[in-house]
N, C-alpha and C positions, 0 to 999 in steps of 0.2 A: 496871567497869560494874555499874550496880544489876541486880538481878534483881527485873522488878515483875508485879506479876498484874492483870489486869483486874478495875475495878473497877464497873464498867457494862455491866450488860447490855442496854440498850436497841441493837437493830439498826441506827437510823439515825444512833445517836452514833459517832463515830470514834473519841475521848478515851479515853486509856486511864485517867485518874485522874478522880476525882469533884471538881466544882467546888464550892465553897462561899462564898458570899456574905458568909458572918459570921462569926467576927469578920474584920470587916476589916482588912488590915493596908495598912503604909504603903511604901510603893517610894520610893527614893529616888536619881535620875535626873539628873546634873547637877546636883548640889549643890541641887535643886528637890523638894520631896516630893507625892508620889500618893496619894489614896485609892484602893487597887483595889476593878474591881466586881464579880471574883471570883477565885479564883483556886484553885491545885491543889498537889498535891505533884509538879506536871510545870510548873506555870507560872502567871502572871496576866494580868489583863483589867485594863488602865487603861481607863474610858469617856472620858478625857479627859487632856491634857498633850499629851506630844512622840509628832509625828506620825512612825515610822518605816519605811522602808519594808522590805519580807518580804526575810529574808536579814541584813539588818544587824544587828551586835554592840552589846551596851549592857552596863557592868557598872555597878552600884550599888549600894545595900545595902538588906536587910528588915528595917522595925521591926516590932515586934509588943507588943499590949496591956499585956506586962508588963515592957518595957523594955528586952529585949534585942534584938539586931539581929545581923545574919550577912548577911556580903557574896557578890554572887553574877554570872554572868554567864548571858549570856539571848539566844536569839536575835528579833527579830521573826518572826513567823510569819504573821502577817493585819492588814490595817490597811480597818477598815471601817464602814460608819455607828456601828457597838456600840461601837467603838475600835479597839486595837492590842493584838493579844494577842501573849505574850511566853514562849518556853519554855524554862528553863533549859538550861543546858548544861553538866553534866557538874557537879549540884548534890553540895556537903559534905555529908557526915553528917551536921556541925551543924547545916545548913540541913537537910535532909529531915528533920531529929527536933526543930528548933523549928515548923516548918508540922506536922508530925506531933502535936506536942504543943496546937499550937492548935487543930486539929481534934477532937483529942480532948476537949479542954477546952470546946469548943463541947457536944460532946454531953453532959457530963459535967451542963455547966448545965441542959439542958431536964427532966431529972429531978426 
């Protein structure tokens, strides 16, 4: 089990990780691919695709901008006018340090 820290301090927020919009990465769902419209180091927001209901399993794989991709599984967790948002379950290291490294890379650019 990871050990994570809060990373939001806003009262009304739940979320323990900060979502981020950009870069986008790609979900890939049934042989179908996603652009998310946000997502975390806990999980993503498709605004759109396969409608799930909360509780149900999906395993699929993450691509990301610079080509690499790492497979993962996920539970539904809300499905609502926004979409269906989805939160891993029991993410690899690979995976938390290539979303890790997107994030970073994100902030890297606005400099």
């Amino acid at each position: 089990m990871l050990k994570t820290i809060r990373t939001n301090f806003d009262r009304e927020e739940s979320r323990r990780d900060r979502r981020y919009p950009l870069p986008p990465i790609t979900v890939s769902l049934a042989d179908l691919d996603y652009t998310t419209a946000n997502w975390s180091l806990g999980g993503f927001l498709l605004g759109y695709g396969p409608q799930f209901l909360p509780g149900e399993a999906v395993a699929g794989l993450v691509r990301f901008a610079d080509g690499s991709e790492q497979s993962f599984t996920a539970n539904a967790v809300r499905s609502d006018a926004d979409g269906t948002g989805y939160q891993f379950t029991d993410p690899s290291m690979d995976l938390i340090g290539a979303l890790d490294r997107a994030a970073s890379g994100r902030m890297r650019r606005r400099a």
